[in-house]
Every structure is written in C-alpha cells, then in structure tokens.
C-alpha positions as CSV (number, residue, x, y, z in Angstrom):
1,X,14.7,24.5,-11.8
2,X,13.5,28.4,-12.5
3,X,10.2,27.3,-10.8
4,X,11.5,25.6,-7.7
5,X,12.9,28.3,-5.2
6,X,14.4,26.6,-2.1
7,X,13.8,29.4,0.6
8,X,10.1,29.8,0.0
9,X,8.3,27.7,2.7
10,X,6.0,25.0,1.3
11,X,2.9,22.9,2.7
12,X,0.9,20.3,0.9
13,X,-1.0,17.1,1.9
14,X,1.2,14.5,1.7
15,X,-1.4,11.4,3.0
16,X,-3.6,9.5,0.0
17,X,-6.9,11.2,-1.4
18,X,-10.2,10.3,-0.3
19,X,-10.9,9.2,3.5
20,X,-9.0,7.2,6.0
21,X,-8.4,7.0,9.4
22,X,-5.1,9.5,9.3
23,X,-4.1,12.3,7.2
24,X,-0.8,14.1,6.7
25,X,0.1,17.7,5.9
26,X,3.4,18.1,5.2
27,X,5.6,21.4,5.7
28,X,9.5,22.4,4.8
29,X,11.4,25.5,4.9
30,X,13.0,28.1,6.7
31,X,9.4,29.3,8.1
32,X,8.2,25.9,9.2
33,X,7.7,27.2,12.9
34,X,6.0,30.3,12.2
35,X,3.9,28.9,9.9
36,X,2.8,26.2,12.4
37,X,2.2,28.0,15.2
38,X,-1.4,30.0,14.4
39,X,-2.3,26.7,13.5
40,X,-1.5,23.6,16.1
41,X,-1.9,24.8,19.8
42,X,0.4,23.2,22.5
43,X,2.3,23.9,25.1
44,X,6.1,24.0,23.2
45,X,7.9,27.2,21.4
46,X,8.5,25.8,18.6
47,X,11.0,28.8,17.5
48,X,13.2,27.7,20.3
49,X,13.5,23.8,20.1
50,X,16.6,22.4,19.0
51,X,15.9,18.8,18.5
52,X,13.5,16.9,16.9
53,X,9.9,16.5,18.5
54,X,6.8,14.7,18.5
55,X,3.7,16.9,20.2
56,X,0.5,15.9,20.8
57,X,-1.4,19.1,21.0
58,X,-4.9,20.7,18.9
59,X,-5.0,21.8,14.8
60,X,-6.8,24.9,14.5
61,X,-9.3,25.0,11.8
62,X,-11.6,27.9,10.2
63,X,-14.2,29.6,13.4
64,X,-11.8,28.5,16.2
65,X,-12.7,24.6,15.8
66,X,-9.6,22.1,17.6
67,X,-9.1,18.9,16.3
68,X,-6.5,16.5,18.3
69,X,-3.6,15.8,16.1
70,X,0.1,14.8,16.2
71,X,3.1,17.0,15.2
72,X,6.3,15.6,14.1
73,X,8.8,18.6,14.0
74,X,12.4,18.7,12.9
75,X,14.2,21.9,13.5
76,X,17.2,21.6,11.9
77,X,19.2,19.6,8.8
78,X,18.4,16.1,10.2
79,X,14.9,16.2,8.0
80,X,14.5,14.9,5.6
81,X,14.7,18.2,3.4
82,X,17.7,19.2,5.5
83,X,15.4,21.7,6.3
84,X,13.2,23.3,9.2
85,X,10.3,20.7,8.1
86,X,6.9,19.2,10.1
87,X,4.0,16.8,9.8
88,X,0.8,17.9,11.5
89,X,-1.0,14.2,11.2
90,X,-4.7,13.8,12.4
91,X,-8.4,12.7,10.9
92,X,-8.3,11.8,7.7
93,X,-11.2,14.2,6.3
94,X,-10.6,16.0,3.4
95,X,-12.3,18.7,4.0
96,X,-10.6,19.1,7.4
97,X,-7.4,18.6,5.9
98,X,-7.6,21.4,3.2
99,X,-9.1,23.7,6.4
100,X,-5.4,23.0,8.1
101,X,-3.6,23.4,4.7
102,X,-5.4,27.1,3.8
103,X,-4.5,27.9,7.3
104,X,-1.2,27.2,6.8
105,X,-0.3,29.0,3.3
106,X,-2.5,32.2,5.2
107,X,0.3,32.1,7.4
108,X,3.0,32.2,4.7
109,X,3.6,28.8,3.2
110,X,3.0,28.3,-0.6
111,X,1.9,25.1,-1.9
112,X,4.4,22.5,-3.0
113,X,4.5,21.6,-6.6
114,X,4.9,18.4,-7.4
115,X,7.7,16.1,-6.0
116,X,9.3,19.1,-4.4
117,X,9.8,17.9,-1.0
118,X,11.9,14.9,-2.9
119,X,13.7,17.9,-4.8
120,X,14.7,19.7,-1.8
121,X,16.3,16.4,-0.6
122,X,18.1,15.9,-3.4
123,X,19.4,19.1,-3.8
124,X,20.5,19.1,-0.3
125,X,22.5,16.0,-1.0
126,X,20.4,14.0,1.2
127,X,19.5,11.5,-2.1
128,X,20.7,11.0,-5.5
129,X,18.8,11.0,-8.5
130,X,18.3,7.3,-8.9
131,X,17.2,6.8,-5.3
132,X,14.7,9.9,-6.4
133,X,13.3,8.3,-9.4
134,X,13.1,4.9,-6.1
135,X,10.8,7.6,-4.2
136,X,8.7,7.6,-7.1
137,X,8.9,4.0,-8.0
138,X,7.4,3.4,-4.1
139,X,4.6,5.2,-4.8
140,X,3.5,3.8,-8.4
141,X,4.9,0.3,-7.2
142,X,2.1,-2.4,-8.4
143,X,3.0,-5.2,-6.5
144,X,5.2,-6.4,-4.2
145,X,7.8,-6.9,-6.6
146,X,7.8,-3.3,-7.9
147,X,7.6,-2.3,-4.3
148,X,11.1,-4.7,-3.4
149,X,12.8,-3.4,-6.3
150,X,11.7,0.6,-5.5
151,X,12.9,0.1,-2.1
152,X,16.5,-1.8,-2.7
153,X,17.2,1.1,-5.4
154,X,16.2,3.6,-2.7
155,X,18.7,2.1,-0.1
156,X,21.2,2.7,-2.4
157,X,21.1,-0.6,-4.3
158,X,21.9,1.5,-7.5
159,X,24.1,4.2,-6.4
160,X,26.0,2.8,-4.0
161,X,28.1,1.0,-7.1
162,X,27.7,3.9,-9.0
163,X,29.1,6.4,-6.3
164,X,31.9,3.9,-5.4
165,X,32.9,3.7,-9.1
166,X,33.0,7.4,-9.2
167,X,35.1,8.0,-6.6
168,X,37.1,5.2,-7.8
169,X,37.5,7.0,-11.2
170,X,37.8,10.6,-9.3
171,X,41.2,9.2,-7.6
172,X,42.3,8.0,-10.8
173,X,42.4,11.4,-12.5
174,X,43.5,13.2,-9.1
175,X,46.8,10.6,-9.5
176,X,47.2,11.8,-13.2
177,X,46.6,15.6,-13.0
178,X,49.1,15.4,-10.0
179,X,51.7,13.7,-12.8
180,X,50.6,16.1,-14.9
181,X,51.4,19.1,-12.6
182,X,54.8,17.4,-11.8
183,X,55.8,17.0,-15.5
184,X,59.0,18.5,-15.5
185,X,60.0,16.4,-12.7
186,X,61.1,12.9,-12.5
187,X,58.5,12.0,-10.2
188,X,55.7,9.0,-11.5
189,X,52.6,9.0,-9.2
190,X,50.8,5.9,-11.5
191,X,52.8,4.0,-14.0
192,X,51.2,2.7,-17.1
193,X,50.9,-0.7,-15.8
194,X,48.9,0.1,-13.1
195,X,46.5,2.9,-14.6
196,X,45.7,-0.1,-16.8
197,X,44.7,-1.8,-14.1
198,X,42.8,0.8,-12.7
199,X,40.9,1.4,-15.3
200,X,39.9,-2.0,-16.5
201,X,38.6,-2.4,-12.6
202,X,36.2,0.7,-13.5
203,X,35.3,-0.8,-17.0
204,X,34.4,-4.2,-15.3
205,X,32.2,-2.4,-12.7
206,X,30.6,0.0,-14.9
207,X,29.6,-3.4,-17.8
208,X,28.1,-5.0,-14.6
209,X,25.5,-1.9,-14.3
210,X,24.7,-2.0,-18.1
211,X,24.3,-5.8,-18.0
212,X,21.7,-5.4,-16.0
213,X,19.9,-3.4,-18.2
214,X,20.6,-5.1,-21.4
215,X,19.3,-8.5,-20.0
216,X,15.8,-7.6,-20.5
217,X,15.9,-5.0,-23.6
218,X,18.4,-7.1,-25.7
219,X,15.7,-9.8,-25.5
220,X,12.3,-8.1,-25.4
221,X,11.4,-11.5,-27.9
222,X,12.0,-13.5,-24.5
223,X,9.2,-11.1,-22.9
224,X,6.1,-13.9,-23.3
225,X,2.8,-13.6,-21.4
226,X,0.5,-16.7,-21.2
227,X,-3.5,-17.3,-21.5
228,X,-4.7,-19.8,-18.8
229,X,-8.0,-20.5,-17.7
230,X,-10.5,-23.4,-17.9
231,X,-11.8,-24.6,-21.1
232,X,-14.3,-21.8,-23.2
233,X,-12.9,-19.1,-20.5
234,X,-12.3,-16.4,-23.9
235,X,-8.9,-17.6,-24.1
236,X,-8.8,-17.6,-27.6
237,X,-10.6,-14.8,-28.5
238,X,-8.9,-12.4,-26.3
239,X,-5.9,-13.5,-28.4
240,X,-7.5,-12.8,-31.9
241,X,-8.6,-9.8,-30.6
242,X,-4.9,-8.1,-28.7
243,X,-3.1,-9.4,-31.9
244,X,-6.1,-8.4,-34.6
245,X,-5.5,-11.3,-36.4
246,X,-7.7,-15.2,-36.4
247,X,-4.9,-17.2,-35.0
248,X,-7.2,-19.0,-32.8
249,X,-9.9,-20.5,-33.7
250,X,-13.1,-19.6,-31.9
251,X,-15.8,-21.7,-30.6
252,X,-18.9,-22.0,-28.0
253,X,-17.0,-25.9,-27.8
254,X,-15.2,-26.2,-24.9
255,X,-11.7,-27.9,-25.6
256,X,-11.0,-26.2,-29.1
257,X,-7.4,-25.5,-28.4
258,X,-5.2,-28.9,-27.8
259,X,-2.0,-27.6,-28.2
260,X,-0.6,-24.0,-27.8
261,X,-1.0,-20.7,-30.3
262,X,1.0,-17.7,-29.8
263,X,1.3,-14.3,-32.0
264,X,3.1,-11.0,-31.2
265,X,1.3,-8.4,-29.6
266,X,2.1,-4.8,-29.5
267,X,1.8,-3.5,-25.9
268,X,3.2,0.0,-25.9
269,X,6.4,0.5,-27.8
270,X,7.1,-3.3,-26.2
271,X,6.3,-6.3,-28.7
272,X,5.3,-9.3,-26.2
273,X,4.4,-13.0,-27.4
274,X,1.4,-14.1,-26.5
275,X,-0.1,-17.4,-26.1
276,X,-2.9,-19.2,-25.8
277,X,-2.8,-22.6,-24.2
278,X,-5.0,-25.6,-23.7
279,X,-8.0,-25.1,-20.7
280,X,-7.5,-26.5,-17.2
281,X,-9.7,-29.5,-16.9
282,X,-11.2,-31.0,-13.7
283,X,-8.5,-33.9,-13.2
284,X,-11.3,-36.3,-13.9
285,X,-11.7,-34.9,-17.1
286,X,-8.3,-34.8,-18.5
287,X,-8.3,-36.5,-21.2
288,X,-5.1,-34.8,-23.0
289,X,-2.5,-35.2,-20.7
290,X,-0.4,-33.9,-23.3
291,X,-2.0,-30.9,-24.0
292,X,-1.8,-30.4,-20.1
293,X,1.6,-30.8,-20.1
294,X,2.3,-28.3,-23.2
295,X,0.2,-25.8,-20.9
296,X,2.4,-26.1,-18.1
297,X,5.7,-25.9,-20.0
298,X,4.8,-22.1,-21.3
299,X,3.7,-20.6,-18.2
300,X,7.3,-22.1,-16.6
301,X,8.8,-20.5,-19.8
302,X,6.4,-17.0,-19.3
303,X,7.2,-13.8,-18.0
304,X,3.8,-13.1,-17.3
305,X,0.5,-15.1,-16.5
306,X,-2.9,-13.8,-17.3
307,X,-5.7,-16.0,-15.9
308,X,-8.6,-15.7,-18.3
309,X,-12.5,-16.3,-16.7
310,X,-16.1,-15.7,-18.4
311,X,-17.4,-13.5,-16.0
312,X,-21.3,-15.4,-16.4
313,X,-19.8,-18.6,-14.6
314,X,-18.5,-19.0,-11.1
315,X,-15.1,-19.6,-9.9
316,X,-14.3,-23.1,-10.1
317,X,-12.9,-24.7,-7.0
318,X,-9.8,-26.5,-9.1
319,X,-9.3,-23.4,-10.8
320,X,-8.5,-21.0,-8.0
321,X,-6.5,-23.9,-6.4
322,X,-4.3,-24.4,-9.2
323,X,-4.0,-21.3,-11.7
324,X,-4.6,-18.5,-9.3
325,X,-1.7,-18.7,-7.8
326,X,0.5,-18.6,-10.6
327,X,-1.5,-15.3,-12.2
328,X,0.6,-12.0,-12.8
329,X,-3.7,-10.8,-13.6
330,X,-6.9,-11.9,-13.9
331,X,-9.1,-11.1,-16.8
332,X,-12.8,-11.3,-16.5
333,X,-13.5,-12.2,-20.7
334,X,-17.0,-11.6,-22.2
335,X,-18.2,-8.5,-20.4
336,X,-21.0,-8.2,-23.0
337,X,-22.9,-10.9,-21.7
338,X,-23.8,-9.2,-18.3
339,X,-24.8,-6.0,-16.9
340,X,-22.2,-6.0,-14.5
341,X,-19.2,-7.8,-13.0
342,X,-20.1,-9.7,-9.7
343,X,-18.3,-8.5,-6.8
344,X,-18.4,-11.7,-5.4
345,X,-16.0,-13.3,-8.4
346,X,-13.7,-10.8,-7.2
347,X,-13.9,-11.0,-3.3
348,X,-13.3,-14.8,-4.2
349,X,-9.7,-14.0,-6.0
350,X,-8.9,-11.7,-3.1
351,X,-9.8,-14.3,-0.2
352,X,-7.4,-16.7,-2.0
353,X,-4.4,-14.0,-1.5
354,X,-4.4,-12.6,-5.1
355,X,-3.1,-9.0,-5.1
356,X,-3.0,-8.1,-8.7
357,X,-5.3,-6.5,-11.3
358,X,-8.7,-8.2,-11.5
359,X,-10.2,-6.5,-14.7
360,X,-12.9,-7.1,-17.1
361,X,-12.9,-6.9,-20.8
362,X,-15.3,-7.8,-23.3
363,X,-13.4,-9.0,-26.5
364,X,-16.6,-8.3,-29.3
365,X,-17.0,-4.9,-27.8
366,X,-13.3,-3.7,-27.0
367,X,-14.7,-2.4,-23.5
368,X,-11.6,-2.3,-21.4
369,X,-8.8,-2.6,-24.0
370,X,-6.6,0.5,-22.6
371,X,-6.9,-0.7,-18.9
372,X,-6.0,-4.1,-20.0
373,X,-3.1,-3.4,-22.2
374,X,-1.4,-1.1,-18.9
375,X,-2.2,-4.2,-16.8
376,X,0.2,-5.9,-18.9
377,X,2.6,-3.4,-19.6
378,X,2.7,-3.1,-15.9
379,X,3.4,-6.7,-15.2
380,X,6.1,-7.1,-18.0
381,X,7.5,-3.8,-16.2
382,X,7.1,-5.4,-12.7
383,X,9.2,-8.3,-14.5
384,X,11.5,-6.5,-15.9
385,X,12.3,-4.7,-12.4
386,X,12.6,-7.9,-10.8
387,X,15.2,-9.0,-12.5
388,X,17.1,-5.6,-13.0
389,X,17.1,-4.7,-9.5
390,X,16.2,-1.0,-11.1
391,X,13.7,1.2,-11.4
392,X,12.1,1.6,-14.7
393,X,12.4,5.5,-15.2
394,X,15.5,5.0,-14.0
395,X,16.3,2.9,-16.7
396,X,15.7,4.9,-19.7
397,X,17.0,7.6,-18.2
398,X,20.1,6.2,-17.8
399,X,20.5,3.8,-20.3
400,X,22.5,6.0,-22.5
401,X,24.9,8.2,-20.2
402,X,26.2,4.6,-19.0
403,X,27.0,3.7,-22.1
404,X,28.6,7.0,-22.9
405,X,30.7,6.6,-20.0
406,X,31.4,3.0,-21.0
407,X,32.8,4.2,-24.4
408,X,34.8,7.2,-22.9
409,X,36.6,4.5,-20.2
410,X,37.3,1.9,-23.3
411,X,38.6,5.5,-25.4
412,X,41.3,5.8,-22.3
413,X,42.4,2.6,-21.8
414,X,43.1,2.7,-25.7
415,X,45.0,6.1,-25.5
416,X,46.7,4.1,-22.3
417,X,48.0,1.3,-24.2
418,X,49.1,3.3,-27.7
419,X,50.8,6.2,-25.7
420,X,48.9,9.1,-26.7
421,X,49.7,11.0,-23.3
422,X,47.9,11.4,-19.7
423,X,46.4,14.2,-20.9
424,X,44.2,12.3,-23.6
425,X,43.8,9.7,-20.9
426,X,42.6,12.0,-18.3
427,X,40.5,14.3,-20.7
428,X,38.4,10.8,-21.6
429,X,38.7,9.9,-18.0
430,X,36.8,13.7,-17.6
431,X,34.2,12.7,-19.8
432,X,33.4,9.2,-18.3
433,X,33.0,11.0,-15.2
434,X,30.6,13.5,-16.4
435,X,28.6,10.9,-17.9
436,X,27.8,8.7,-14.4
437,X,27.4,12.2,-12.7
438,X,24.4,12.8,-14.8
439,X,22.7,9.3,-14.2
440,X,23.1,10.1,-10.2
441,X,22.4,13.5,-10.4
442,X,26.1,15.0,-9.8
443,X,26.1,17.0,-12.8
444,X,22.0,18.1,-14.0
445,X,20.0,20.2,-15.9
446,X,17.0,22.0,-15.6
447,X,15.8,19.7,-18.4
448,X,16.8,16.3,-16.3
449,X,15.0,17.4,-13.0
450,X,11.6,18.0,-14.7
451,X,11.7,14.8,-16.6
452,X,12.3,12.9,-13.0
453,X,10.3,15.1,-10.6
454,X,7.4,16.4,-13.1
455,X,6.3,12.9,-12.6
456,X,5.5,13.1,-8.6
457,X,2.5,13.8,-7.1
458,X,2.3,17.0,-4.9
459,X,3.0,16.3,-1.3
460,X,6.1,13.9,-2.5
C-alpha cells in the first residue's frame, strides 16, 4: 500500500481506551531502540542486546516525571513484525499514556495507521491474510463463539488446508513444466493417469473449503431467530414491529399467542425468520402443554434465541432458570413506559452467567431499532462462524476466488481427459493457483490490503 512504508518507525497505543489497571504502547521498526531510549530509563543498552528482553526500569514523561513500567523488547526478526519492535507496558492513564507516546514520535517514530503492525507481519511472511482478517475477528469477537472461531482461523485453521493444497498444486505444475521442457525427449515425469489423480485430490480439497461456506449462504431461509419470554413480555409486538406488518396480534391479555407466528425479517442484506412463540408460564400455571411444547420445538430448530422482558416487571425466578440460558440476547421490550432501564434487571442476567447483549427497545417508539437489529446480525454472524470454522470478512472476501479456482481445476481436469495438451492443463493449473494466492494473500493488491486492514483499529 502507497501509504504504508515499512522502514519508517511506528508507535501507537495498542491497550483498550479509557482506564484500567495496564496500558500498552506499542513500537516497530528499524529505530525501535533509539526511539526508546530518551524515554524508559534502565540500566540495559538497548542498541547492543541481541536477544529478546523484559526490563523493568522508569517511563519518562513531560518535566522529568518517572513512572515504573515494563519493557518487552525484541531486537531482531523473532517479533512479531519481524522487526526491531517493543512494548513499554505501565498505568493505565490516558493521559500518561499519550505523555509516553508524544515522547516517543519526538524522538522519531510516526504514528501507526490503522492495523499496521498486523501489515508488517504479514508482509514479512509471519501471517497470511486469512489469519489477518482472524487478528481482526479477535478483536470484534462478540462472544465466545466468535472468539473460538477467530482464534482456530488464526492458528491456521483456514490456511493450513489452503497452503497445503497450494503446494500440492505448485508440485503438480513443476512435474508438467518439467515435461514440458523435456518435450523432445522421451522422457514422461506424470502420465495422464496420474495427473488425473492429482488433480481430482486438489478438487476434493478445495470443495471441502467452499462447502463450508455454502452451508450457511445456500440456506440463509434456515437462518431463524426465536421470541421467548413469559406471557405479555412484548413478544408480539416486537414482531409486528421488525417485520412492519400485524402478524401478531396484540394485547394487554396475557396468553394471546397459543401457538407459534413467524414472518421474514430483513436484518441487513440477510432475510431471517422470525417467530414469535407461546410465553413461559409458571409450571403451575401451564395450562397448554401443547403450546409449551410448540415453544420448545422452534428454539431447538433456531439459530438464534432472543429472550424478550417488559422492563417495568422484575425478573421472574422460573424465567432466568429456564430461558436465560438458552438466550443468544436479551431484549428489554416497552422502553416507553419508564424513565430508565434498571440496572439491577441487568446485574440479575449477568449474575446468572449471561454474556451477551442486554438491550432495550421500546416497540411504539422505535428507540433502539439500529442497536437491536446489529445485535442480531451479530448473533446470526456468531452462528454462522460457528459452524464455518471462518471468519466472516474472511468469507466474502473469499467466497469468489475459491470458486474461480474451483472452476479453473474442473477446466484442467477436462483439458486432461479430452487431450488438449499439458500446456492447456498447466496454464488452467496457473490460474487456479493465482486464485487461492489471492484468498491467502500470496498474490495482492493495493485494493485487497485496504479492504482487510482499513478495518483495524490503530495499535493493531
């Protein structure tokens, strides 16, 4: 990228805004040490270390003032930049923290755009581009699933196939070009038999990639998210109101809906079905088993489940027992009706180990339509992930040079099989191999690397 320039020395802060007990400021480049150095006293030359270090020593901060902090230093290509790189961590402040940072740049560092300490890596060869787009995917992960899927594709859950089906096709063309370069002789370095073979190995591996992502988009119908909640909890409105159309029918009765509604909603460019289902009743009170039992089969058949509760009423003791625990989000209906959400409703949801969204929305006023509908985009996506194993930008990004270099693999095991010549096989062979170099970053363009990294934070 024009903008990127790999020998300037860059700092940023690299810990979470706002307070907390420990900040980080990040530095990479060839200057790392002399950068460092008017601004962290201790007792090491940094210039002259050869290994990596950890230093306790002083920050220096504007008027001469010390603050104790840590230095993690890495002199060499082990970083993780493969670059003369540091971490100077200590208090948490911002303030403090952008002292050390204008110290720093004074001293010759720039500051890092965004996701250019993950650029460096990758350009160094130290990640692909699908474990990059896994860096990013850490740090916007949701939940615990989007965290587990982040991580695996970061490990090289994603490119470890890929590259091993590369290299695969790579020795492929090297045993053709060689026949090619041989051609007057009678030598044969892969018979047709076997290039077959070979090939329909690659094709086999490649379909089991794309597989993964056509489960969920060639079924986006299948993606269904499901209303629960005790009866009169806004259920029913909430549906009227996401899929602007009286489905439901709405009333201050409790028990109104018996059996299940659904209609499509539109939640982004994703259509999702969404239903509405019978309230939980105290077991004393359940009087239709059946509509019980209806309730429970859609949220085994759901994708996502979105606990509904009128935010004027308590938690009841049942409810959190049985429906929290199944929630993807919790949606506090019928915000009008207050002047304010009560913390306690939500310290409740938290103490029973619920770690998703807890938002409220008031369906006769719209108030917190956009945060809702990315609360269940986000779920759907956390879903989706789960059963991919991949990264969502990752996805789209890639959905389309795998299938190019699906079609160019099934274009030369057909120019195999009719005879057309090695040299058709191996120019489609060419192809299919540019295609997978672009999804793991082999082969890029300027264009690619600020869709990916243009997303990042700085300090990433």
């Amino acid at each position: 990228m024009s903008t990127y320039d790999v020998n300037d020395t860059i700092v940023a802060i690299a810990s979470s805004p706002g307070h907390s007990a420990r900040g980080i400021v990040r530095i990479s480049g060839p200057a790392t040490a002399e950068c460092i150095e008017p601004n962290f006293v201790c007792n090491i030359n940094l210039a002259a270390a050869d290994r990596r270090l950890a230093i306790s020593g002083q920050a220096r901060l504007e008027d001469d003032i010390l603050m104790d902090s840590k230095l993690l230093y890495w002199p060499n290509d082990r970083s993780y930049t493969r670059q003369p790189s540091a971490e100077i961590h200590t208090l948490g402040s911002p303030v403090l923290l952008e002292e050390l940072l204008t110290g720093i740049i004074r001293s010759g560092a720039r500051m890092a755009l965004p996701g250019e300490f993950t650029l460096r890596a990758f350009l160094a060869g130290r990640i692909d581009l699908t474990q990059a787009e896994a860096v990013l995917g850490v740090i916007d992960s949701q939940g615990a699933d989007e965290l587990n899927t982040a991580l695996r594709q970061l490990a090289g859950g994603l490119a470890g196939p890929l590259d091993t089906l590369r290299t695969q096709m790579l020795n492929i063309l090297a045993e053709l070009e060689a026949g090619l370069d041989f051609a007057d002789e009678d030598i044969e370095f892969i018979s047709q038999s076997q290039l077959h073979s070979s090939l329909s190995d690659c094709l086999t591996q490649l379909e089991k990639v794309i597989s993964q992502i056509d489960s969920r988009e060639t079924a986006t119908d299948a993606y269904k998210a499901v209303l629960v909640g005790i009866p009169n909890a806004g259920k029913s409105q909430l549906l009227n109101w996401l899929s602007q159309e009286n489905h439901a029918i709405v009333s201050q009765v409790a028990g109104t809906t018996t059996d299940f509604i659904s209609a499509k909603v539109n939640v982004g460019n994703l259509e999702i079905e969404l239903v509405d289902t019978a309230g939980l009743e105290s077991r004393s009170q359940r009087i239709s088993q059946k509509a019980q039992q209806l309730r429970q089969r859609q949220i085994d058949e759901s994708d996502v489940v979105i606990l509904c509760h009128d935010v004027t009423l308590d938690w009841a003791q049942e409810e959190i027992n049985e429906l929290l625990p199944l929630a993807d989000l919790v949606v506090m209906t019928k915000l009008d009706l207050i002047q304010r959400v009560s913390e306690s409703l939500i310290a409740i949801a938290r103490s029973s180990g619920f770690q998703g969204p807890v938002i409220s929305v008031s369906s006769l006023t719209q108030s917190g339509s956009v945060e809702l509908m990315d609360s269940i985009r986000s779920a759907v996506d956390s879903e989706n992930n789960q059963k991919t194993g991949i990264v969502q930008t990752t996805l789209v990004r890639a959905k389309e040079s795998l299938c190019n270099a699906r079609q160019s693999l099934l274009s030369a095991l057909s120019a195999n099989e009719s005879n057309l010549g090695e040299e058709l096989v191996a120019s489609e062979i060419r192809l299919s191999l540019n295609h997978l170099s672009v999804v793991i970053g082999a082969v890029y363009t300027d264009d690619i690397l600020d869709i990916v990294f243009g997303k990042f934070c700085i300090g990433k």
